[in-house]
N, C-alpha and C positions, 0 to 999 in steps of 0.2 A: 716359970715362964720358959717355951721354947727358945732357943738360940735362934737370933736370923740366919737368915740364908740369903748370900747373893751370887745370884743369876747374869752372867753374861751372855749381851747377846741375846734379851727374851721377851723381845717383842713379838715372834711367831714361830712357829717351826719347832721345834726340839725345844728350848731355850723355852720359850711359852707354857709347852707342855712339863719339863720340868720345874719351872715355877708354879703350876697350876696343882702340880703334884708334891708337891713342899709343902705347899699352903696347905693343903688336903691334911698335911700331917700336922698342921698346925705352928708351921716355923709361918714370924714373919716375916714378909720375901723386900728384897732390893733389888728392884728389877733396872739393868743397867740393857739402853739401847744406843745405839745410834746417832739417829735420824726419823726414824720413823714414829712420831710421835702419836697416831691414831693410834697404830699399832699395837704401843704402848699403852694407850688407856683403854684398850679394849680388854687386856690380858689383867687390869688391874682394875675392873669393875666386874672382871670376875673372879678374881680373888679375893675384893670388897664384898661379891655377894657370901661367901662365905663365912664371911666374919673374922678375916685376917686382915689385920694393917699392912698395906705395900706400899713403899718407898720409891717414888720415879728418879731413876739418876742416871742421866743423859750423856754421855762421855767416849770420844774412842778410843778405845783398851789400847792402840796403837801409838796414840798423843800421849806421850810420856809428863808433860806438864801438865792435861788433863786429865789424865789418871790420877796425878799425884794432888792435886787439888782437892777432886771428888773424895778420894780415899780417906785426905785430911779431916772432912768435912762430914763424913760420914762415922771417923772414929772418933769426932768431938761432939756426933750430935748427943749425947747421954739417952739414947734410947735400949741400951743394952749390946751386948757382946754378939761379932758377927763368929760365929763357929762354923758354918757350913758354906764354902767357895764353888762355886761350879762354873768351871772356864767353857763356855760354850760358845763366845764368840769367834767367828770365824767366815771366810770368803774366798771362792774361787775365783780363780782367773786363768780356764783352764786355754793349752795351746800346745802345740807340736814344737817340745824344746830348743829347735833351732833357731825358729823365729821368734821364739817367748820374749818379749820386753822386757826393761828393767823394773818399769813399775808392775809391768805383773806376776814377776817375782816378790819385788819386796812388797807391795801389799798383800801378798797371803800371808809369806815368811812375818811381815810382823804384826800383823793382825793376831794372828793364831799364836808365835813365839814372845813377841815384844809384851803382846797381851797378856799371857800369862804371867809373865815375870811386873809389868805395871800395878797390876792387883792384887797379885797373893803376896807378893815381900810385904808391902806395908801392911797383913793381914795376921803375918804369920807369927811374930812377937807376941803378939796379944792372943795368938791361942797358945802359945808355949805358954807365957803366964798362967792362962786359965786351966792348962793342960787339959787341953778338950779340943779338936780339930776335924773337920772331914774337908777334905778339899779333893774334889771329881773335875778331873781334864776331858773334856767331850775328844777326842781324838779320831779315826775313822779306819774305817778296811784299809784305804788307801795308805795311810802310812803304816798299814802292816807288811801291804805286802806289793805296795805300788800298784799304778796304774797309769795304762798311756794317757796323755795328755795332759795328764797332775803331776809333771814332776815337782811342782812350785808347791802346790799341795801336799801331796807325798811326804816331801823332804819338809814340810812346818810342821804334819802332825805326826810323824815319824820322831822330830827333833822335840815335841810334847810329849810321847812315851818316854823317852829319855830322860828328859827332865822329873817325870813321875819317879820313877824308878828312884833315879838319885835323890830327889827332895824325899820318898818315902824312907829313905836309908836313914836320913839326917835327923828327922825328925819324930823316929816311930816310938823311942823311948819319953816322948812326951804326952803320949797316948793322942797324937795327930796321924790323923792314916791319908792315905793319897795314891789315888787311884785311876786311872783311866776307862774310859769307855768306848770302843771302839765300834761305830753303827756300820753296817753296809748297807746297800738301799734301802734309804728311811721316805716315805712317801711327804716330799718337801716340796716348795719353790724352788729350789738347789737342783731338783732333778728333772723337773717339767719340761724342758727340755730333749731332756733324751732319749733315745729308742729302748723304751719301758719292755716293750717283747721281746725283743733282743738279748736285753740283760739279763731277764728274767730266766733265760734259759739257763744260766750259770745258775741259777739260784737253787739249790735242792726241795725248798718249800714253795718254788713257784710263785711266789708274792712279794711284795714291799711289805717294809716292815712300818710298824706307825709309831709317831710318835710319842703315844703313850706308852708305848714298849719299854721306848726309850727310856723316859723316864721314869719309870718304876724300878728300873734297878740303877738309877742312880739317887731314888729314893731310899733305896735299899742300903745302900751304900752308903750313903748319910745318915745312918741311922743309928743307933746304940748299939742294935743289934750283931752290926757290919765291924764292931773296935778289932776284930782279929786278922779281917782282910788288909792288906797294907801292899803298896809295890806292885800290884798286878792290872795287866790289861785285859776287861772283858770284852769281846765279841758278840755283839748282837748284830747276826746279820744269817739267819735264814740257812743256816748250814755250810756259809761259804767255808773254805777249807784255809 
């Protein structure tokens, strides 16, 4: 039997599309959202059409008592070993850093940082036990290499490379690898907003990139085949530099 896989964050967007893409390989998915509970069952009758069990589990990666609940809950339910983690929840709250708020600082900083750390600790014992682990950090351009209006942004998924890096150190001789993924314009609700032409001209391939992109090398990534990549941040983003 495949190992599960749980998805933060994947209700639509990226998060959907790498749950959609998991499933395709036959892990059964934990797909953890929000709020957005259509959302949710939409992405999980089609991965029912497939013929893959998925697990709805509703929780913000940011509520440290709900995290810790769900996670409980999820390692007592006896349906099998979760081995594949994918941090992809995450949320902007972009603004010109002088007048940035406090809450829209800490809600990226802990959505995207808190989040990470509420999910994968209580995850990460039981893949050392079973010495078998992939855990993929969604991260972005942005925290590669900054940008205006995200320094709130910037600075959580910059501060999620880091934590890659260092949890890949700690844990690589237990055959757990941990990786990051870094998208640049990925064609989302996250960017509908913005002057698409404009960006575009930074872009070397002239286009958004989709989410199925995405998620195929972080399919990749989770996969058997992936045990020797560890520590590293990939870039999918169209040739940005």
């Amino acid at each position: 039997m495949k190992t599960r896989a749980f998805v933060t964050g994947g209700s639509r967007g990226i998060g959907a599309a790498i749950a959609l893409r998991l499933a395709q390989a036959g892990h059964p998915i934990i797909l953890n959202f929000r709020s957005n509970q259509a959302a949710a069952e939409e992405v999980r009758a089609r991965i029912e059409a497939l013929g893959v069990e998925v697990t709805l589990c509703p929780f913000d990666v940011a509520d440290a008592d709900a995290s810790a609940a769900a996670m409980n809950t999820l390692l007592e339910d006896g349906k099998g070993p979760i081995g594949i983690v994918v941090n992809n929840a995450g949320i902007a709250r972009d603004n010109s850093f002088p007048v940035m708020k406090q809450d829209e600082w800490e809600t990226v900083t802990r959505t995207t940082l808190d989040g990470f750390y509420n999910v994968t600790r209580p995850l990460l014992m039981p893949m050392v036990r079973q010495r078998f682990g992939r855990i993929v950090n969604i991260a972005s351009y942005s925290g590669v290499a900054g940008n205006r209006g995200q320094v709130n942004y910037s600075a959580a998924k910059a501060g999620l490379i880091g934590a890659t890096k260092a949890l890949a150190l700690e844990v690589a001789r237990r055959n757990i690898t941990v990786n990051a993924v870094a998208p640049g314009l990925i064609e989302t609700e996250m960017i509908q907003d913005a002057p698409i032409d404009k960006i575009l001209e930074r872009v070397p391939m002239r286009r958004l990139g989709r989410p199925e992109e995405v998620a195929a090398l972080v399919a990749f990534l989770a996969s058997e085949e992936a045990g020797y990549i560890t520590g590293q941040v990939l870039g999918i983003n169209g040739g940005l530099g």
